[in-house]
C-alpha positions in Angstrom: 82.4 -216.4 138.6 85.7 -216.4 136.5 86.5 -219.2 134.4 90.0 -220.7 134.7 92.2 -219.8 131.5 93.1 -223.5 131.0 89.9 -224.1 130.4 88.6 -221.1 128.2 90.9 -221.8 125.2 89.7 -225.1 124.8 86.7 -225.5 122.0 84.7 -228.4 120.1 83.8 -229.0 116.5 81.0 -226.7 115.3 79.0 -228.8 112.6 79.5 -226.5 110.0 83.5 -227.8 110.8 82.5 -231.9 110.7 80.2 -231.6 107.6 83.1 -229.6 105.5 85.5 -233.3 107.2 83.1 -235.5 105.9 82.8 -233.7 102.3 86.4 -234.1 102.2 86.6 -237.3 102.9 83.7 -238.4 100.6 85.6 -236.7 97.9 88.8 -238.6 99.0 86.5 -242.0 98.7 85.0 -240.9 95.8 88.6 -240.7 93.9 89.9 -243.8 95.5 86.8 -246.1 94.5 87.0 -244.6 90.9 90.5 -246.0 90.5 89.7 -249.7 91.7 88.2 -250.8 89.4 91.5 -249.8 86.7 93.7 -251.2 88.9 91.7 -254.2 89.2 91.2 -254.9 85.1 95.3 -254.0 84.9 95.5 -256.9 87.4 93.7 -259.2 85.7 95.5 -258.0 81.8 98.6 -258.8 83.6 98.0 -262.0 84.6 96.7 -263.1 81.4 99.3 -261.9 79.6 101.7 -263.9 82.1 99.7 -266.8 81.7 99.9 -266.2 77.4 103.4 -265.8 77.4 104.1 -269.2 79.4 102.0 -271.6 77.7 102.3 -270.3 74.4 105.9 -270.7 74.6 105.5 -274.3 76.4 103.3 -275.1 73.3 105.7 -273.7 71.0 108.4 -275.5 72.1 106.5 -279.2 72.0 106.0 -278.3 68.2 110.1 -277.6 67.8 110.8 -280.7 69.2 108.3 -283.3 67.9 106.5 -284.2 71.0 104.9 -287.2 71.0 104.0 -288.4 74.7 103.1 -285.3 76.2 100.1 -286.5 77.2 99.3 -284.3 80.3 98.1 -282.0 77.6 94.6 -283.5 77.4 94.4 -281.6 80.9 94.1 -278.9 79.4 93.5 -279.0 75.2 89.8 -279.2 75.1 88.9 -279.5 71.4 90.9 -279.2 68.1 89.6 -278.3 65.6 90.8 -278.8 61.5 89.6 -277.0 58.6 90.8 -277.7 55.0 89.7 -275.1 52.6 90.0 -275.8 49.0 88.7 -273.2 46.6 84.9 -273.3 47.7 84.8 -276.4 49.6 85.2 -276.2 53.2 85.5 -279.4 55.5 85.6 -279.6 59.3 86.7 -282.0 61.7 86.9 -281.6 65.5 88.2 -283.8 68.0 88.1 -285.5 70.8 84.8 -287.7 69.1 83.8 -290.6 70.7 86.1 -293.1 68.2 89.1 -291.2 68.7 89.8 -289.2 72.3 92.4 -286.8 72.5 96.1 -287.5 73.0 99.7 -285.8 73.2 100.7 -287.4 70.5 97.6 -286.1 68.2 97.3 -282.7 70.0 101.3 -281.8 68.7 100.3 -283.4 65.4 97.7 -281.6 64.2 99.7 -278.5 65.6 102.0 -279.3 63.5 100.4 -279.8 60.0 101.8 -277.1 57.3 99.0 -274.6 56.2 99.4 -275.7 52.9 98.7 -279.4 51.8 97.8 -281.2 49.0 94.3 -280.9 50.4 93.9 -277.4 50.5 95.0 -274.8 52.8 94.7 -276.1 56.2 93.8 -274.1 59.7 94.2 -275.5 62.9 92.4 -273.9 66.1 93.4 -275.3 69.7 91.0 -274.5 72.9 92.8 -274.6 75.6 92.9 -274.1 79.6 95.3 -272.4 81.2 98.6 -274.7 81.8 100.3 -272.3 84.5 97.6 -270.2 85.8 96.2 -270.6 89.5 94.5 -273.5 91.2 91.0 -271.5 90.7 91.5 -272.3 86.8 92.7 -276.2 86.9 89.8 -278.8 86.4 89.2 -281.1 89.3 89.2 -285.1 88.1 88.9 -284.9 84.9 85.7 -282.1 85.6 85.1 -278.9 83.3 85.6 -275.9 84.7 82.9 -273.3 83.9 85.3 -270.5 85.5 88.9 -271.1 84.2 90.9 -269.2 81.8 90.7 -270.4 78.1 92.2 -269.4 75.3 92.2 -270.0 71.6 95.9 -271.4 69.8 96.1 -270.8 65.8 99.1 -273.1 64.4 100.6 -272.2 61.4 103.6 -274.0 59.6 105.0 -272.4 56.4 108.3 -273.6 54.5 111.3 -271.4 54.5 111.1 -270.7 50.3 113.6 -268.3 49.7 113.2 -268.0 45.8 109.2 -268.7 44.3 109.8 -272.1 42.6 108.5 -270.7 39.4 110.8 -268.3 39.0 113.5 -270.8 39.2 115.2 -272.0 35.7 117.9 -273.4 36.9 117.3 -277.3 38.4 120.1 -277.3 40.6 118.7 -273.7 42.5 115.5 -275.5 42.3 116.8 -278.5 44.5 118.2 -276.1 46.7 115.5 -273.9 46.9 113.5 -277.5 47.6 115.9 -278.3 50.5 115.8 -275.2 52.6 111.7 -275.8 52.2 111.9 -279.3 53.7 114.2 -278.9 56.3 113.6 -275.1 57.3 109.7 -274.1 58.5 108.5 -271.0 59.9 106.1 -271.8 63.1 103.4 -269.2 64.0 100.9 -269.1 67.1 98.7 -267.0 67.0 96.7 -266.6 70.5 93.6 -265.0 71.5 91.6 -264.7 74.3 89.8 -264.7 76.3 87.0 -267.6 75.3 83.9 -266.9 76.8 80.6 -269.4 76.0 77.9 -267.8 73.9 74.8 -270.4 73.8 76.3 -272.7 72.3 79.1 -271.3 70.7 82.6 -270.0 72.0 83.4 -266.5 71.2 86.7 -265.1 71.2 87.8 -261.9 72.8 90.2 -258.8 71.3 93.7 -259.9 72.8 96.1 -261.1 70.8 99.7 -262.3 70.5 101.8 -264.4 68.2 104.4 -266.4 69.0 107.1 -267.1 66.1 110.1 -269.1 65.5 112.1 -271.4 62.7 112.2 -275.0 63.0 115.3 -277.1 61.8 114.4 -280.6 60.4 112.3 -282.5 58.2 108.6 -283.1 58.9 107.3 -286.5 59.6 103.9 -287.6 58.4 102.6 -290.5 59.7 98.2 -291.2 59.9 97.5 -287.7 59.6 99.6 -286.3 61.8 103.1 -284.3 61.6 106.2 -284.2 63.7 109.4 -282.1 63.4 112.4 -284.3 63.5 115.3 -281.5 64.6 117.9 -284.0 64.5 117.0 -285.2 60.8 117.2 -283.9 57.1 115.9 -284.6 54.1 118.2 -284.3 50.5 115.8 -283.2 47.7 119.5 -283.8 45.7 118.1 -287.2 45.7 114.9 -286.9 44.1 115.7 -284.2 41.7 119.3 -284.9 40.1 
């Protein structure tokens, strides 16, 4: 019986043929699963370091411009924490306590104390949820959020001192030495993240990025807590003739 020629080209997959396709494509899946999880963890790095860039520069600017009812910030400050360090002593206080909650107006002034005081040298830590990031991240009624994104805010405000005081002789460079350091600061944020609970502690991660800029105006002080005033100067003319 002769076979049709239309028929007698026509041939199937040996197995040797569909177990070399599968190896292929296993190595093919292999490669492709490998890379996930990269692109995943640049994901996530680049949406944290959108998020950084956004609030710290939304916190920044409340310091420049003395903000004082900003109070949807309690949203999202969760504890501030002061430390004055004076040769060995060290002293601590955190809020919100239970006498004194959390405000806008206290949240931008402790941000704003100068590192150096009277008191000692002063450091000023911020724990905060993220303003801008997704809904996933945002408490719900006043609720913590065991998942969100937190980050840790370091404040630092230095005087513009262009000339060391003691090396000044001459009392007129003095008061103008003393003018440009009440009326011209250097702001510094320093942010890292992410915050991630350890017992019952909060441990900070690697990432880090500062924010920076001058500030114009005299600071106010008023109950422990400091306020750029852009639109006002102080004249140490007047107290040092």
């Amino acid at each position: 019986m002769n076979i049709p020629s239309s028929y007698s080209s026509k041939r199937g997959f040996t197995l040797v043929e569909i177990a070399l396709s599968l190896a292929i494509v296993a190595f093919a899946l292999t490669a492709i699963i490998g890379v996930l999880p990269t692109g995943m963890t640049v994901q996530q790095d680049n949406r944290e370091d959108t998020i950084i860039n956004q609030d710290g520069l939304y916190i920044l600017e409340a310091i420049r411009s003395g903000s004082r009812g900003m109070d949807e910030l309690t949203n999202y400050v969760e504890q501030i924490t002061h430390i004055v360090q004076n040769g060995n002593n060290r002293r601590t206080n955190s809020l919100p306590t239970p006498s004194q909650p959390l405000t806008g107006s206290n949240i931008v002034g402790l941000l704003t104390m100068p590192k150096i005081s009277a008191a000692g040298t002063n450091f000023i830590f911020a724990r905060m949820r993220s303003i801008t990031g997704s809904a996933v991240d945002r408490p719900i009624a006043n609720q913590p959020n065991d998942f969100g994104f937190r980050f840790q805010i370091q404040s630092e405000v230095t005087p513009v001192i262009s000339i060391p005081p003691e090396l000044v002789n001459d009392p007129m460079t003095l008061a103008m030495n003393l003018n440009i350091g009440e009326n011209l600061h250097d702001v510094r944020l320093i942010v890292r993240w992410p915050l991630y609970e350890r017992g019952n502690n909060w441990a900070v991660g690697r990432n880090r990025k500062v924010f920076r800029t001058q500030v114009g105006g005299k600071i106010v002080r008023s109950a422990g807590l400091n306020f750029f005033t852009p639109n006002q100067f102080t004249n140490a003319f007047a107290a040092n003739p």
